[in-house]
C-alpha positions as CSV (number, residue, x, y, z in Angstrom):
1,X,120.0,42.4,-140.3
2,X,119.5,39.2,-137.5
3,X,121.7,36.6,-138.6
4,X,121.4,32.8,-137.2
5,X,124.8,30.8,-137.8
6,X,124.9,27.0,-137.4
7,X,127.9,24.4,-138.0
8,X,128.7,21.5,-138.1
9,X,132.9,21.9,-137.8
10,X,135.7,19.3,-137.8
11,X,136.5,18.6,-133.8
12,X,139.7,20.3,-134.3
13,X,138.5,23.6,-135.1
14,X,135.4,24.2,-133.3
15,X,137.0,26.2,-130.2
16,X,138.8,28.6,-133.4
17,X,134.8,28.7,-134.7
18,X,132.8,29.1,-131.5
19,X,135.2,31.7,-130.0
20,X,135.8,33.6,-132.9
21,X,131.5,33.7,-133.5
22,X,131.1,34.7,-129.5
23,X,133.1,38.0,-130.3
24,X,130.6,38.7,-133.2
25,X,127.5,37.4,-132.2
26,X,125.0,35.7,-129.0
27,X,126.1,31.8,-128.5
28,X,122.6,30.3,-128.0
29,X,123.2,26.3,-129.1
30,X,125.5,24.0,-129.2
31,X,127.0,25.1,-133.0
32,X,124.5,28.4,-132.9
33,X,124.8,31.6,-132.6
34,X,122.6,34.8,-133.4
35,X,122.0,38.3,-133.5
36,X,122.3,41.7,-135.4
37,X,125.2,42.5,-138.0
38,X,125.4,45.1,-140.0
39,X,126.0,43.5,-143.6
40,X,129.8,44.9,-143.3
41,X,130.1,42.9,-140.2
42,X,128.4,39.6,-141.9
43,X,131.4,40.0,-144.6
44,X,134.0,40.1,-141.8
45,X,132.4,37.0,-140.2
46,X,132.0,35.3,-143.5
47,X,136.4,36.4,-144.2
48,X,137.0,35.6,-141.2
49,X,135.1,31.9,-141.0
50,X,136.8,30.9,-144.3
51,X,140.1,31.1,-142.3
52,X,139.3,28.7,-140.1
53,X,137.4,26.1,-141.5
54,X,138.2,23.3,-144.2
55,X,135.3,23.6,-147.1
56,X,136.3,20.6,-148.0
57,X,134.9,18.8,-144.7
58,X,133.5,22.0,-142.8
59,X,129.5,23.3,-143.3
60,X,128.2,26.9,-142.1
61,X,125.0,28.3,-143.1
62,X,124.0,31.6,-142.6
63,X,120.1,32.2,-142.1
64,X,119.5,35.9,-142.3
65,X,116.3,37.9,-141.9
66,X,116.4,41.9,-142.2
67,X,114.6,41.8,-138.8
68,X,114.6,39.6,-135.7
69,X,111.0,40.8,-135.6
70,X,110.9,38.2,-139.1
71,X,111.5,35.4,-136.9
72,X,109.3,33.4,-134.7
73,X,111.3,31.2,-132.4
74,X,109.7,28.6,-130.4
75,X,112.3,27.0,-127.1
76,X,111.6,23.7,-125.7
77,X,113.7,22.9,-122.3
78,X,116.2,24.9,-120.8
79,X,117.6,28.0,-122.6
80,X,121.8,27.4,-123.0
81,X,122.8,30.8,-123.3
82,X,120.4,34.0,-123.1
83,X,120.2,36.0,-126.2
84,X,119.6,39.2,-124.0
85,X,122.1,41.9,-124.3
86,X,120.8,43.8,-121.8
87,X,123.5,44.2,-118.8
């Protein structure tokens, strides 16, 4: 499944949050990141997130389509990280 992740985290944990997403997903945004999970690896993500942030402040949603193919994405200006995986 393509999964898109966006935040909106306390200023105290979003280096925990963004470097904990980049090992699990493409950093694409300021507070987004996307790509493919497996819906094992979206549980992890989701354990692992609700480690590090306070629900009572915190907000992550989780958009997810079963394709990225589902998606039409439209970029204005310049691109902040590529979403490429190809080395």
């Amino acid at each position: 499944m393509y999964v898109l992740i966006v935040y909106d985290i306390g200023e105290e944990r979003v280096v925990k949050v963004c470097k904990y997403l980049r090992q699990h997903l493409n950093w694409v945004q300021n507070s987004v990141f996307e790509g493919e999970l497996t819906v094992a690896q979206l549980e992890k993500v989701k354990i692992g997130l609700k480690k590090i942030i306070n629900p009572d402040y915190d907000s992550v949603i989780f958009y997810i389509a079963s394709d990225e193919k589902w998606l039409n994405k439209h970029k204005l200006g310049r691109e902040k990280s590529s979403t490429n995986n190809l080395i």
